[in-house]
C-alpha positions as CSV (number, residue, x, y, z in Angstrom):
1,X,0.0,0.0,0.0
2,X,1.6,3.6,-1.1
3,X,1.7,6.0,2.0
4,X,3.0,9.4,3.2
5,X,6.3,9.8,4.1
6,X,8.5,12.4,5.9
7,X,11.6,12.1,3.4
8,X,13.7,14.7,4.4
9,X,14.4,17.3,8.1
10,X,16.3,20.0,7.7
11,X,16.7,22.6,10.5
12,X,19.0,26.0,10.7
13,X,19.9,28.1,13.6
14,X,19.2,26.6,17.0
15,X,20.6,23.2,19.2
16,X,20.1,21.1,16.4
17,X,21.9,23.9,13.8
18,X,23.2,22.3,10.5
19,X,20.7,19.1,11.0
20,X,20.0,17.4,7.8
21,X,18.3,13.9,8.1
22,X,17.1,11.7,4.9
23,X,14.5,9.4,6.6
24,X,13.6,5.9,5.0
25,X,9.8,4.8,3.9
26,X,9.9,1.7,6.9
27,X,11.4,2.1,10.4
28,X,13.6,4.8,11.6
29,X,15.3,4.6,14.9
30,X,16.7,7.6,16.7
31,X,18.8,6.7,19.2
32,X,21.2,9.0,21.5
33,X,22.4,9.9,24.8
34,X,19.6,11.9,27.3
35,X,19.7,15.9,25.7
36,X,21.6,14.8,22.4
37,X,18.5,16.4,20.6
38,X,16.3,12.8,19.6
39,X,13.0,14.6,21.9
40,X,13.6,18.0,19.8
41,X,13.6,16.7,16.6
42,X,10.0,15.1,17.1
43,X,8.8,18.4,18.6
44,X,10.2,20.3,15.8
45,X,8.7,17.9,13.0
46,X,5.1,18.7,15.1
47,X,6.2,22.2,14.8
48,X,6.5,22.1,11.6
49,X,3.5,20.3,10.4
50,X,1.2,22.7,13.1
51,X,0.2,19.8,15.1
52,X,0.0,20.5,18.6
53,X,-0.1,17.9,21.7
54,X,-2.1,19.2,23.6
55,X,-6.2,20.3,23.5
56,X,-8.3,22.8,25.0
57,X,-11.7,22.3,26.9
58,X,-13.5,22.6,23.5
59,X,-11.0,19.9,21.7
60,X,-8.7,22.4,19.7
61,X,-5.2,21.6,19.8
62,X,-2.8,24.3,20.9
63,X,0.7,24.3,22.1
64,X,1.1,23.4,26.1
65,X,3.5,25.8,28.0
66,X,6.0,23.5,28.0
67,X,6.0,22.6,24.3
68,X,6.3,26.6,23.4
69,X,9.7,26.9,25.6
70,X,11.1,23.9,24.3
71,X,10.5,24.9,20.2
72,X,12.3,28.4,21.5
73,X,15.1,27.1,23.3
74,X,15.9,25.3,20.6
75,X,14.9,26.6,17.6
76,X,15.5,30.2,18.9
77,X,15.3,31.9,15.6
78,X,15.7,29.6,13.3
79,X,14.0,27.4,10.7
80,X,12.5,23.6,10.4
81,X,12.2,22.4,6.6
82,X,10.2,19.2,6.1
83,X,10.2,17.1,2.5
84,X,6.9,15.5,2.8
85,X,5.8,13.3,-0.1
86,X,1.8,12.1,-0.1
87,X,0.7,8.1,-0.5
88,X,0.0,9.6,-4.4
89,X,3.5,11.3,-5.0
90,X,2.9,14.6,-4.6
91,X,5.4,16.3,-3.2
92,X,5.7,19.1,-0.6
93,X,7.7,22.0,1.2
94,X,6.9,22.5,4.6
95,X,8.9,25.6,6.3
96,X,8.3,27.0,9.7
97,X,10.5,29.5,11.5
98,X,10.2,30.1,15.1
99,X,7.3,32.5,15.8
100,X,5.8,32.3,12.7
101,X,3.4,30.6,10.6
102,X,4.2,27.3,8.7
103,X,4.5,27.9,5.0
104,X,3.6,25.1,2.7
105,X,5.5,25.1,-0.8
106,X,4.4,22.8,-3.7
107,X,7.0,21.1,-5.9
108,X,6.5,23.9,-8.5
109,X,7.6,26.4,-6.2
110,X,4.2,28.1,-5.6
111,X,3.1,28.4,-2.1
112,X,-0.1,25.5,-0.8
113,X,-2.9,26.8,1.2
114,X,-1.6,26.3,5.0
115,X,-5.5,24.3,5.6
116,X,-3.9,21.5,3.7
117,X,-1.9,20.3,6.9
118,X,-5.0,19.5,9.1
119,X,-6.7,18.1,6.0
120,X,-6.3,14.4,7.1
121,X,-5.7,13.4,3.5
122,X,-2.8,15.4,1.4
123,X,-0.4,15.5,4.6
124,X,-0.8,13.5,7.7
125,X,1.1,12.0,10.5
126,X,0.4,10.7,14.0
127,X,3.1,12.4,16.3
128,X,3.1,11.1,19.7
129,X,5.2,12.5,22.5
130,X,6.9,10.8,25.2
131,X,3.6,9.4,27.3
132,X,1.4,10.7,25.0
133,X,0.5,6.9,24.4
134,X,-0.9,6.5,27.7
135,X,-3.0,10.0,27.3
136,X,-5.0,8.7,24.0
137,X,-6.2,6.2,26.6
138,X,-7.6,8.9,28.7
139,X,-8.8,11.6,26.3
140,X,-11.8,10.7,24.2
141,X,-10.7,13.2,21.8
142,X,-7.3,11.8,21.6
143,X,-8.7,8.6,20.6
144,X,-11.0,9.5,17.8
145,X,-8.6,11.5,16.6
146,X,-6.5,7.9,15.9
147,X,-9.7,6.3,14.8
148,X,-10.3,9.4,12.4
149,X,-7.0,8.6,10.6
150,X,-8.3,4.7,9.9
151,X,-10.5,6.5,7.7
152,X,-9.6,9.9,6.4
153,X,-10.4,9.7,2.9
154,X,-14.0,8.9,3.7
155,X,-14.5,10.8,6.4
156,X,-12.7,14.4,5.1
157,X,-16.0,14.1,2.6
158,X,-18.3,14.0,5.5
159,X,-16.8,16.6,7.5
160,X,-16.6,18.7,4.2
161,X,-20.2,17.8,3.8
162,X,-21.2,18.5,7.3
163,X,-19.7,22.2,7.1
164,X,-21.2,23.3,3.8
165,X,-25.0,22.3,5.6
166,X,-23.7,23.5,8.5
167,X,-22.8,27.3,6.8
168,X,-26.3,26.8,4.7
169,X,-28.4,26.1,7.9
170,X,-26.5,29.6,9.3
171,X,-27.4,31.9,6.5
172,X,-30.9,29.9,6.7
173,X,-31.5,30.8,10.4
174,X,-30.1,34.5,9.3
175,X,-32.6,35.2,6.7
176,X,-35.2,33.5,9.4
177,X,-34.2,35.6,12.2
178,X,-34.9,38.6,9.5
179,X,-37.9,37.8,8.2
180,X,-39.3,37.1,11.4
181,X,-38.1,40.7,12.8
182,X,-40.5,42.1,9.4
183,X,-42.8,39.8,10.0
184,X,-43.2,41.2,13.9
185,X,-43.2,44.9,12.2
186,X,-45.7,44.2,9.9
187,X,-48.0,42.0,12.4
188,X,-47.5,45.7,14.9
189,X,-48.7,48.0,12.1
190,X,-51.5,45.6,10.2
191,X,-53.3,45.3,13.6
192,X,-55.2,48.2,13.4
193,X,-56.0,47.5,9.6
194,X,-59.3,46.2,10.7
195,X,-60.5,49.1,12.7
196,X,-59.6,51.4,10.0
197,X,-61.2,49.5,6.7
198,X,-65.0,49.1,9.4
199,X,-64.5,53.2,10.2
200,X,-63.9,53.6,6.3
201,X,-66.5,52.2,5.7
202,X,-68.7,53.9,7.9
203,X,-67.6,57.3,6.3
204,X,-67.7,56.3,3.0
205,X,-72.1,55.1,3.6
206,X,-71.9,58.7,5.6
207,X,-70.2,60.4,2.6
208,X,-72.9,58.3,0.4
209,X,-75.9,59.9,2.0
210,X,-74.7,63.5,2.3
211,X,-76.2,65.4,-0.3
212,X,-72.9,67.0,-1.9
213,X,-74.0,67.8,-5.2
214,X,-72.4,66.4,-8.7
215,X,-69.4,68.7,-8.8
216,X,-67.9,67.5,-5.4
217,X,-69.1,64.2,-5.5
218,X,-67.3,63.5,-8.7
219,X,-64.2,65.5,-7.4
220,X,-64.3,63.4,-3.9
221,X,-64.3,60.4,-6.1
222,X,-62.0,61.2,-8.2
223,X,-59.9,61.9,-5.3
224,X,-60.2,58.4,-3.9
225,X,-59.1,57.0,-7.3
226,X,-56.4,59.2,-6.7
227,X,-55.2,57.8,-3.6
228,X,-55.7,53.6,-5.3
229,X,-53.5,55.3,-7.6
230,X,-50.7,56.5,-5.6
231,X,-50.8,53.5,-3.1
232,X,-51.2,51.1,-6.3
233,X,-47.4,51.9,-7.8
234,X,-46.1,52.4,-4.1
235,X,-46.9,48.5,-3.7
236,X,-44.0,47.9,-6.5
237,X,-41.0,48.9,-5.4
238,X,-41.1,46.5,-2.0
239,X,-42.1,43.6,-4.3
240,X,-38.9,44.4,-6.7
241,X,-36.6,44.2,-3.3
242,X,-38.3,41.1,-2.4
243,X,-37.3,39.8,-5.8
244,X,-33.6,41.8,-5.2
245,X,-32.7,39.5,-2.2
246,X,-33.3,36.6,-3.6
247,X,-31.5,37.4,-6.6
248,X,-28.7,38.4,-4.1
249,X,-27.0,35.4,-2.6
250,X,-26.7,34.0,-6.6
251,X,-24.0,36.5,-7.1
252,X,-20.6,35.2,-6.9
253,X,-18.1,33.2,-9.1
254,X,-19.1,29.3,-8.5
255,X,-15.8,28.3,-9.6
256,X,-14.0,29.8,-6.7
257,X,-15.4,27.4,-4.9
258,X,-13.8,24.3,-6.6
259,X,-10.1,25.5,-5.8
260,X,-9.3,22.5,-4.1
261,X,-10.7,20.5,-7.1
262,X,-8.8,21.4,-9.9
263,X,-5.9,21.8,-7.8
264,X,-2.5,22.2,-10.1
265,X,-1.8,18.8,-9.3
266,X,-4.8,17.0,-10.0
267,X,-5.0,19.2,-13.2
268,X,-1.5,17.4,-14.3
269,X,-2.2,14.0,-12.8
270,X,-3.4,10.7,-14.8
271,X,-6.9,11.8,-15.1
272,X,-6.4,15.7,-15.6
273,X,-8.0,15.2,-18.9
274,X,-11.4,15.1,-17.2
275,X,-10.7,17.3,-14.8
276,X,-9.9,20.3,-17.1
277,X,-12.7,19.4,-19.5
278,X,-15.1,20.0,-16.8
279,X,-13.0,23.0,-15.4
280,X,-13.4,24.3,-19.1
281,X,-17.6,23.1,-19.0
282,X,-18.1,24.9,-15.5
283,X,-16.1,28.0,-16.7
284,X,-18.4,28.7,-19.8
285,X,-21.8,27.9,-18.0
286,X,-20.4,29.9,-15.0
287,X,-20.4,32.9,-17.4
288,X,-23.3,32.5,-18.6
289,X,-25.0,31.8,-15.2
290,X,-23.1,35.3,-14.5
291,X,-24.2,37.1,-17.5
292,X,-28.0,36.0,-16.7
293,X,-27.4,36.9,-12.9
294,X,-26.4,40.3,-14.6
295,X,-29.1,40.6,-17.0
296,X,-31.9,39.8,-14.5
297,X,-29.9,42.9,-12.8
298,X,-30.4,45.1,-15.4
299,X,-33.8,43.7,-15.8
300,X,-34.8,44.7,-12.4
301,X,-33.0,48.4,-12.6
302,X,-35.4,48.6,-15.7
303,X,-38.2,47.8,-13.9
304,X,-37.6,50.3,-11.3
305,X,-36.7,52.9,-13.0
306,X,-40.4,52.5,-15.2
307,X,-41.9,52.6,-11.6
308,X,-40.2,55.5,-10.6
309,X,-40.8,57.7,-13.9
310,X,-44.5,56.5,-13.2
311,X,-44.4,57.9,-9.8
312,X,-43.4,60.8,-11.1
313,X,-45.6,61.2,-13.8
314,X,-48.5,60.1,-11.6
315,X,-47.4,63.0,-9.2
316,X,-46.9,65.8,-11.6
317,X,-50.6,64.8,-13.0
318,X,-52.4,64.9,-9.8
319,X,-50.5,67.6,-8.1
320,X,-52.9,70.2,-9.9
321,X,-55.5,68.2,-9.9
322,X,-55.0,67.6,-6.0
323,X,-54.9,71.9,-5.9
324,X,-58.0,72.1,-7.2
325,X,-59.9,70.0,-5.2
326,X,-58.6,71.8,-2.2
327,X,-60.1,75.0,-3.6
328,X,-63.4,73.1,-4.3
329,X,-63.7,72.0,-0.6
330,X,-63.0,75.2,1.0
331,X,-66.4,76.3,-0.9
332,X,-68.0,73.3,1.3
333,X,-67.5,73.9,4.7
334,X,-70.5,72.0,6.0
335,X,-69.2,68.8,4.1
336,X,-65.0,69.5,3.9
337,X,-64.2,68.1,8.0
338,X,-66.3,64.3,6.7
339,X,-64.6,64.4,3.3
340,X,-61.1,65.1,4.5
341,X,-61.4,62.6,7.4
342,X,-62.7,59.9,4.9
343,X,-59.4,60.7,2.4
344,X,-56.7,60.5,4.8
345,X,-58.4,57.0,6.4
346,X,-58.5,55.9,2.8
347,X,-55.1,57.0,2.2
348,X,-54.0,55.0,5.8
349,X,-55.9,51.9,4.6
350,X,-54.0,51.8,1.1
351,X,-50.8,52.4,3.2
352,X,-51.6,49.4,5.8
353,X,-52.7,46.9,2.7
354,X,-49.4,47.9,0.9
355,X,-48.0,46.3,4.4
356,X,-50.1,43.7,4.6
357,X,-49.2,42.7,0.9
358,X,-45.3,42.5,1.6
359,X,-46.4,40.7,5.2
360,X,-47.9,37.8,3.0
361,X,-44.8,37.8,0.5
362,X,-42.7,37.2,3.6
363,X,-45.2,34.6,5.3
364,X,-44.8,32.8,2.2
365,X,-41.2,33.0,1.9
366,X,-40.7,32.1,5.5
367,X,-42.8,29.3,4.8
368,X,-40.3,28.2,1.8
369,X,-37.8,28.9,4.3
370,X,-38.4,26.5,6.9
371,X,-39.2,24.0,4.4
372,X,-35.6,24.2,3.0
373,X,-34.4,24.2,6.5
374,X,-36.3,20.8,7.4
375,X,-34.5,19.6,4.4
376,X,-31.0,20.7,5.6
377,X,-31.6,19.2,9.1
378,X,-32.6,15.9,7.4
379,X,-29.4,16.0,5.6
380,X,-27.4,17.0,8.8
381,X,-28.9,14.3,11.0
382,X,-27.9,11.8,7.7
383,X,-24.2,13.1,7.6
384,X,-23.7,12.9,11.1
385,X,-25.4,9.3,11.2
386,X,-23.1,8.4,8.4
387,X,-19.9,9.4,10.3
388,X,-20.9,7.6,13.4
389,X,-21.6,4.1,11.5
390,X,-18.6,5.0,9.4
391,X,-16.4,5.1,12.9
392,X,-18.3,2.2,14.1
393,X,-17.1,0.2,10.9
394,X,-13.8,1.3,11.6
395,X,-13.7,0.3,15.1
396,X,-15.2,-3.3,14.8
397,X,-12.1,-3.9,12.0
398,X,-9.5,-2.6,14.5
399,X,-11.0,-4.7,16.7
400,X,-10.7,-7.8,14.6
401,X,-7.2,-7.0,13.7
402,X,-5.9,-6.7,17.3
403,X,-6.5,-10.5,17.7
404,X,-9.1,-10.9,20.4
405,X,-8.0,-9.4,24.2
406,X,-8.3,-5.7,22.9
407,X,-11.4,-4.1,21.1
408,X,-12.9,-0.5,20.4
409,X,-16.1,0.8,20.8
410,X,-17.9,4.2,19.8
411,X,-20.7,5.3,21.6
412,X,-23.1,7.7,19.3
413,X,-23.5,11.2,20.3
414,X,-22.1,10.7,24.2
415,X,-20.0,13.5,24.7
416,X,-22.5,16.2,25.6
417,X,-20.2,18.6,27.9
418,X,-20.6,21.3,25.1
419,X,-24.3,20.9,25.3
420,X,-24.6,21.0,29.2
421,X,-22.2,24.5,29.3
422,X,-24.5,25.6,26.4
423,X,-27.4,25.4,28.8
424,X,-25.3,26.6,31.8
425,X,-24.7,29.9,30.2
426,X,-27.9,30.2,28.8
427,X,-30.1,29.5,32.0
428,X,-32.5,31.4,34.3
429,X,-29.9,33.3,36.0
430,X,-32.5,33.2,39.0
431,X,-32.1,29.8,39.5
432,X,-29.2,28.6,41.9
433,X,-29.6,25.1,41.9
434,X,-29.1,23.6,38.3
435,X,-27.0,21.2,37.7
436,X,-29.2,18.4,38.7
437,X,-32.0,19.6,36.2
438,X,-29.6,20.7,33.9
439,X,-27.9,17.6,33.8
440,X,-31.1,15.6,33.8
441,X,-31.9,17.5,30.3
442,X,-28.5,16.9,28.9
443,X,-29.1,12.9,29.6
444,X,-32.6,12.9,28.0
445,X,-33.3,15.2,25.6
446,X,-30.9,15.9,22.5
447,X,-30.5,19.3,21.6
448,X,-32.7,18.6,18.4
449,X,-35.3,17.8,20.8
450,X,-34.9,20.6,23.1
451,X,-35.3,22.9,19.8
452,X,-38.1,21.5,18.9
453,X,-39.9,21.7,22.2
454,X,-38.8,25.6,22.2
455,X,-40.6,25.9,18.7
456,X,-43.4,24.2,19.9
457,X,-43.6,26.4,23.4
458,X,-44.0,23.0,24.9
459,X,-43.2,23.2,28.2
460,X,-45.1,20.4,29.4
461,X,-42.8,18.0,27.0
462,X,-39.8,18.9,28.7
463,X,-40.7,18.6,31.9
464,X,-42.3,14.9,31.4
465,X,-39.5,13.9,29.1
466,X,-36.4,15.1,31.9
467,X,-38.5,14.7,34.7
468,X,-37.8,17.9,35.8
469,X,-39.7,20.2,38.1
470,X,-42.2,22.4,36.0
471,X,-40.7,26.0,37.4
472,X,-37.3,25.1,36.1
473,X,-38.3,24.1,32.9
474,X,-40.3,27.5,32.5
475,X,-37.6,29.2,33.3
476,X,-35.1,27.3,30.8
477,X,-37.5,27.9,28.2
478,X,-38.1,31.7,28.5
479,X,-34.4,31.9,29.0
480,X,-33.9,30.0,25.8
481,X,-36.6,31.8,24.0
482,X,-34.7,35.4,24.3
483,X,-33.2,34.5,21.0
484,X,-34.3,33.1,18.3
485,X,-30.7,32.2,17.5
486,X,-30.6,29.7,20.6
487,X,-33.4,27.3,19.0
488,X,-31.2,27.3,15.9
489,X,-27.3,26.7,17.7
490,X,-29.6,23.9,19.5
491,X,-30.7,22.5,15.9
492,X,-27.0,22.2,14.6
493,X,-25.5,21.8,17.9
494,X,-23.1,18.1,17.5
495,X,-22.7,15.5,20.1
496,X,-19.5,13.7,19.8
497,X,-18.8,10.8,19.0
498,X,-17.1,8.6,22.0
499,X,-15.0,5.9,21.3
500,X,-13.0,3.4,24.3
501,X,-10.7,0.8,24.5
502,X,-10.7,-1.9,26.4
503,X,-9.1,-5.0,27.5
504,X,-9.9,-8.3,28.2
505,X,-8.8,-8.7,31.3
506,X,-9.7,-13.0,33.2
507,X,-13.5,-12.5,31.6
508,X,-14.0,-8.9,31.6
509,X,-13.6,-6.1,29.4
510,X,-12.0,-3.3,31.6
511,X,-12.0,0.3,29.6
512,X,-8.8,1.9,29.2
513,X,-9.2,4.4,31.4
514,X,-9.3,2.2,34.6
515,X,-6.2,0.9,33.2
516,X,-2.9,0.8,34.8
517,X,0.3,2.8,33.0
518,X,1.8,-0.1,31.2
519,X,-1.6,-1.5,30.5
520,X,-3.0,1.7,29.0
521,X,0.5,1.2,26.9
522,X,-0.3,-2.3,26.1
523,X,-3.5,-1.7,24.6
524,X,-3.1,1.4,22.4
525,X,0.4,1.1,21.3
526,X,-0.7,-1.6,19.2
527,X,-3.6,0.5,18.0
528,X,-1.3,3.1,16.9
529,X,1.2,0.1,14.9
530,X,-1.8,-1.1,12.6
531,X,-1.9,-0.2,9.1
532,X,-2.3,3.6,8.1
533,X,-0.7,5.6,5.4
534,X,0.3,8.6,7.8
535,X,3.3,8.3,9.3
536,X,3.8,7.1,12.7
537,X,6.2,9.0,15.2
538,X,6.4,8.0,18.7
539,X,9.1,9.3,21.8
540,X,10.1,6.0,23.3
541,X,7.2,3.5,22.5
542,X,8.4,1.0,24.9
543,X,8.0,3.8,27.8
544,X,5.8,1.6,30.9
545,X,6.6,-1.5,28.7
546,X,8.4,-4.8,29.3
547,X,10.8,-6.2,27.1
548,X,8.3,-9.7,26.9
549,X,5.8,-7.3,25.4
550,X,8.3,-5.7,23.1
551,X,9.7,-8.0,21.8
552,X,6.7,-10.6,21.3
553,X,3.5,-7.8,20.4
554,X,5.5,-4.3,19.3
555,X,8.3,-5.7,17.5
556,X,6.2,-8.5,15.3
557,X,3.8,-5.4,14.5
558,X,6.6,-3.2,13.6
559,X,7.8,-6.0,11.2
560,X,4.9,-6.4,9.7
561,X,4.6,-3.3,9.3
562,X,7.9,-2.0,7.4
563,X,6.8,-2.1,4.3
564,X,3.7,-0.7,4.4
565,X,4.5,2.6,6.7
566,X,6.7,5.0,8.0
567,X,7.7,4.7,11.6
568,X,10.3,7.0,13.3
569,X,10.7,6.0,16.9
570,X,12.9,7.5,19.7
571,X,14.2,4.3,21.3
572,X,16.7,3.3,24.4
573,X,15.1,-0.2,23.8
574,X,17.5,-2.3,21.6
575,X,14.8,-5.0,20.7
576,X,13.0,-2.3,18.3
577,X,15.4,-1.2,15.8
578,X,17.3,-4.9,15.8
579,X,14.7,-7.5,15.8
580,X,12.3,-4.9,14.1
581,X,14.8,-4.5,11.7
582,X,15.3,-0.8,11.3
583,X,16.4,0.4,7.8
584,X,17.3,3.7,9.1
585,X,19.2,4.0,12.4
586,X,20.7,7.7,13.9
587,X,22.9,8.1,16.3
588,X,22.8,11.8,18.3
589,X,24.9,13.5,20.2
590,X,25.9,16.8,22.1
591,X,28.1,18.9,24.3
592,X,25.1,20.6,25.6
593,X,25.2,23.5,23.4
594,X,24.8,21.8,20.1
595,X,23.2,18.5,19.1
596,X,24.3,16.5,16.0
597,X,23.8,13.5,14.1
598,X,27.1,11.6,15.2
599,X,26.8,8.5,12.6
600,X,23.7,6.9,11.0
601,X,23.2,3.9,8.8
602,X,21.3,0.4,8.5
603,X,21.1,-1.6,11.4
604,X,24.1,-3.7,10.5
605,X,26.5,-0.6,9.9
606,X,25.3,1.1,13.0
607,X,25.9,-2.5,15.4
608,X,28.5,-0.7,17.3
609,X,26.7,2.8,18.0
610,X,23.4,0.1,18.9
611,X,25.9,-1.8,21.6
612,X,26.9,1.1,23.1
613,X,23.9,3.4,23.3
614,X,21.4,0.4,24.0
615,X,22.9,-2.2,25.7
616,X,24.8,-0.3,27.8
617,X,28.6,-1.1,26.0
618,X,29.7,-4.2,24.7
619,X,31.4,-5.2,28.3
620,X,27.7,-5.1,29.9
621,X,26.3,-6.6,26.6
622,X,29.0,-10.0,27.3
623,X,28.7,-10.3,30.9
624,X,24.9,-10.3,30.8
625,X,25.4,-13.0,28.2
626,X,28.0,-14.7,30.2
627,X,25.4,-14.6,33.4
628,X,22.8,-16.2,31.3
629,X,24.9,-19.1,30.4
630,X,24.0,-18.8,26.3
C-alpha cells in the first residue's frame, strides 16, 4: 500500500543547527544519549506540520507551556524544513520559522494553502510525545482522533459535507431571524388594519348619504381614485426588493469554490483530462449563469426605473388636480371636515394593505424557508449518522485485527459537555440550583429535541421527558426563548462521537481508562502500529513497557509493518530497531550547546553505535550474556 512519508528534516539556527536527516519509507530509529536532541527533533517535525499535543476544553489543539519553551530554546530563531511526499506522490515543502506561521510550498515552487496540513488526506502524521500513548487512553478526543485517521479519505467528505449544511443552515436561520423581525413589524402596524377599513366604511355610507352635489361628488371620487393610484405603484418597489434579495446570494463566481478541485496537481495527474474538460464546461456555464445573474440585474434596474418615472408622472398629473380640489372643498364647509377625514383613512388603509401585501410575501417565503431548513436538518442528522456508522465500521475492524483481548467501541453522540455549558450559560440566572435539572436535560433530551420543544412552546414536553420540576423548565424555556438564535445553535448543535478501548482482562472487558500505565500502553500502542498511510512518530514506545511485550506484540507489528509505513521512533530499547529490523538508524549526540547526528546507517552498519547506546557497552552486553549461560 503507497503511503505518506516524511523524506527529508532540515533545521537551521538553533541546538540542532546544520541538522539534515534523509529518513527511509519503513522504520527509523533515533537513538542517542539523554539531551543529544532525539525529543527536539520530534517536537520540531510537530512544529513544523502545526500539530499541537495538547487540546483545549473545546477539543482544539494548541501548544502546552512546555512545548512553546522547548520549540524556543531550541529553535531560537531559526527554521524547520520538512520534505513531505503524499501516498500519491505529490510532493511538498513544509517551512516554519520560530514565531511564525508554517509555510507550505508545492514542488513547483508556488506556495499551498496552509489548511492543507490539518486536512487528514494530502499531509498527515500521528506524532506522539513521550507518554502521549498512555494520554489517547484517557482523552476521548485523543482517541478519535487515531480512529479518524483509519479512515480519512471517507470521512474528510463528510466533515466537508457536514460544514457546507452547517454554513447553509446559518445563513438559513439569518434570513429567518430577519424575516421574522419584518414579520413582527408588519404583524404591529396591520393590527389596526381592521378598525380602519369598518371606520372607512362607515364614512364612506356617511359620505354616500350627504347630499354633496355632482361637482364635489365627482371631485371626492376622483380623489379616492387618486389615492388607489398612488398606493397602487407604491406596492412595486417593495415587491422588486423582495425579488432583489433573492436574486442576491446568486451573485458570486461558482468556480472559486472548486479550488481544491482542480488543484494544479490534480489538473497534471493521470486523469487531468477530465478534470480540465469539466474546469473548461463549468467556466463557460459559470459565465453565462453570470451574464444572466447580470441581465436579470439590469432587468430589475429597468423595472424600477419604469416605476419611478410613473411615480413621477402620476405626481406631476395629480399635483394640480390635488390643488384644485382643495379650492373646491374650502367652498364646502359644511361637508370638507367628513370628506377630508374619509381621504386620509383611505389613504392609511391603502398604506396598511401595501403592508399587509409584503407581510404575505414574507409569510410565504418564511414558509419556503423552513421547508428548506427541514431539508438541511434531514441532511445534517444523515451526515452525522453516516460518520458515526462510518467510525463504528472502523472500530469493529480494529477490533478484529488486534487479535481478540483488545477491542474498540464508539458510543453515538455521548460527549455532551458542550451541550450541558451551552445550557449553563444560557439558564434562568434566578435559578441557583441547576445542575441536577440541567444535567437531567443533557441525559434525555438531545438538543434537536430541546429545539423543537422551544418551537413548539411546549413546556409540558420537557418537563415529562427530563422529569424535571415544572418552574425550572419555564424558566429554561423563556431563558432560551430570548433568541431566536438559541433554537437554531440547538438545531446544529453536535454531540461527539465517543469511542473506548478496552481489555480483556480474566473474563472482563476493563476500559482503558481504569487501566494501569503499562496497561494503558499495552492496549493502544498496538492500535497506533496497525496499518495507516500517515506516518507514525512516537518518543520512546516502549516507555511503561516490558521487554516480553516488546519483543513478542511491538516488534512483530513493527515487522509487519515496514513495508507498508513510516515509523520513526525515539528508542533506548535495543529490541525495536534490531529485531524490528530498522532500515534507518541515527545516532545523536551533544556537548550541551549543540546537538548533531554523530553517525547513522542500517542496522548492521550502525551495530556498534546500537551496543553502546542500547545495551549499555559491549562489556555489559557480554557479561549479561556470560550470566545467562547462552
Amino acid at each position: 500500500m503507497n503511503h505518506h512519508k516524511i523524506r527529508r528534516l532540515t533545521v537551521t539556527g538553533g541546538f540542532l543547527d546544520g541538522l539534515d536527516i534523509n529518513f527511509s519509507d519503513g522504520l527509523n530509529c533515533l537513538i542517542g544519549g539523554r539531551g543529544s536532541g532525539k525529543t527536539t527533533i520530534l517536537e520540531l517535525i510537530r512544529f513544523a506540520m502545526d500539530r499541537f499535543p495538547d487540546d483545549d476544553s473545546n477539543g482544539q489543539r494548541r501548544p502546552s507551556k512546555r512545548f512553546g519553551e522547548l520549540i524556543a530554546a531550541n529553535l531560537d530563531r531559526g527554521t524547520v524544513g520538512i520534505e513531505f511526499e503524499t501516498q500519491d506522490g505529490l510532493v511538498y515543502k513544509i517551512e516554519r520559522t520560530a514565531g511564525e506561521a508554517p509555510v507550505v510550498i508545492k514542488s513547483d515552487g508556488e506556495r499551498a494553502n496552509v489548511s492543507i496540513l490539518r486536512s487528514g488526506i494530502l499531509i498527515d502524521a500521528g506524532i506522539f510525545s513521550q507518554n502521549e500513548v498512555e494520554e489517547i487512553a484517557m482523552r476521548s478526543s485523543y482517541l478519535r482522533e487515531v480512529i479518524d485517521r483509519f479512515c480519512a479519505r471517507e470521512l474528510i467528505q463528510i466533515q466537508q459535507d457536514v460544514a457546507q449544511v452547517r454554513a447553509a443552515l446559518q445563513r438559513n436561520a439569518t434570513e429567518l431571524i430577519q424575516i421574522s423581525l419584518r414579520a413582527q413589524q408588519g404583524e404591529t402596524a396591520l393590527r389596526d388594519l381592521p378598525d380602519y377599513q369598518t371606520k372607512l366604511a362607515k364614512l364612506k355610507e356617511a359620505v354616500g348619504s350627504a347630499n354633496l352635489g355632482p361637482a364635489l361628488e365627482e371631485a371626492a371620487r376622483l380623489k379616492e381614485l387618486r389615492t388607489q393610484e398612488s398606493g397602487a405603484l407604491a406596492r412595486i418597489q417593495p415587491a422588486l426588493d423582495y425579488v432583489k434579495e433573492r436574486l442576491a446570494p446568486l451573485q458570486g463566481d461558482i468556480i472559486g469554490d472548486f479550488k481544491q478541485v482542480f488543484a494544479k496537481e490534480v489538473l497534471a495527474g493521470p486523469h487531468g483530462k477530465i478534470f480540465r474538460e469539466l474546469q473548461d464546461l463549468l467556466r463557460t456555464e459559470n459565465t453565462r449563469f453570470q451574464e444572466a445573474i447580470s441581465g436579470a440585474e439590469k432587468t430589475l434596474a429597468r423595472m424600477e426605473e419604469a416605476a419611478r418615472s410613473a411615480r413621477d408622472e402620476l405626481a406631476a398629473s395629480h399635483t394640480p388636480k390635488e390643488a384644485t380640489y382643495q379650492e373646491l372643498l374650502k367652498k364646502h364647509q359644511a361637508h370638507q371636515q367628513l370628506l377630508r377625514e374619509m381621504h386620509g383613512l383611505a389613504g392609511k388603509v391603502a398604506e396598511l394593505q401595501a403592508i399587509k401585501e409584503e407581510d404575505d410575501r414574507h409569510v410565504a417565503r418564511k414558509q419556503e424557508v423552513l421547508d428548506e431548513r427541514g431539508r438541511l436538518l434531514a441532511k445534517f442528522s444523515e451526515l452525522t449518522e453516516e460518520r458515526f456508522r462510518l467510525r463504528e465500521r472502523v472500530a469493529k475492524d480494529l477490533t478484529s485485527r488486534l487479535g481478540g483481548r483488545i477491542q474498540v467501541r464508539v458510543e453515538q453522540d455521548a460527549d455532551r459537555d458542550r451541550y450541558k455549558a451551552f445550557l449553563v450559560d444560557h439558564r434562568d440566572p434566578s435559578f441557583r440550583q441547576y445542575n441536577k435539572p440541567i444535567d437531567r436535560i443533557v441525559q434525555s433530551v438531545p438538543p434537536r429535541a430541546l429545539a423543537a420543544f422551544l418551537a413548539e412552546r411546549n413546556l409540558d414536553g420537557l418537563v415529562t421527558r427530563a422529569d424535571i420540576d415544572d418552574g425550572f423548565a419555564r424558566g429554561m424555556v423563556n431563558a432560551l426563548l430570548l433568541s431566536a438564535q438559541y433554537q437554531f445553535e440547538l438545531e446544529v448543535m453536535e454531540l461527539e462521537d465517543v469511542p473506548a478501548i478496552e481489555l480483556l482482562i480474566g473474563n472482563q472487558w476493563r476500559p482503558s481508562h481504569q487501566l494501569s500505565t503499562g496497561q494503558m500502553c499495552s492496549v493502544v500502542l498496538p492500535l497506533l502500529l496497525l496499518e495507516n498511510v500517515a506516518p507514525l512518530l512516537v518518543d520512546q514506545p516502549e516507555d511503561n513497557l516490558d521487554n516480553r511485550f516488546v519483543a513478542d506484540v511491538v516488534v512483530p507489528q513493527v515487522k509487519a509493518m515496514r513495508s507498508n509505513r513510516q515509523m520513526i521512533f525515539i528508542t533506548h530499547n535495543p529490541n525495536i530497531p534490531v529485531l524490528g529490523m530498522a532500515e534507518k538508524v541515527v545516532a545523536m549526540n551533544s556537548d550541551g550547546s549543540r546537538g548533531w547526528v554523530e553517525r547513522e546507517g542500517t542496522v548492521d552498519e550502525m551495530k556498534d553505535q546500537i551496543v553502546n547506546l542500547l545495551e549499555g557497552g559491549e562489556t555489559a552486553f557480554q557479561t549479561r550474556k556470560e550470566r545467562y549461560g547462552w
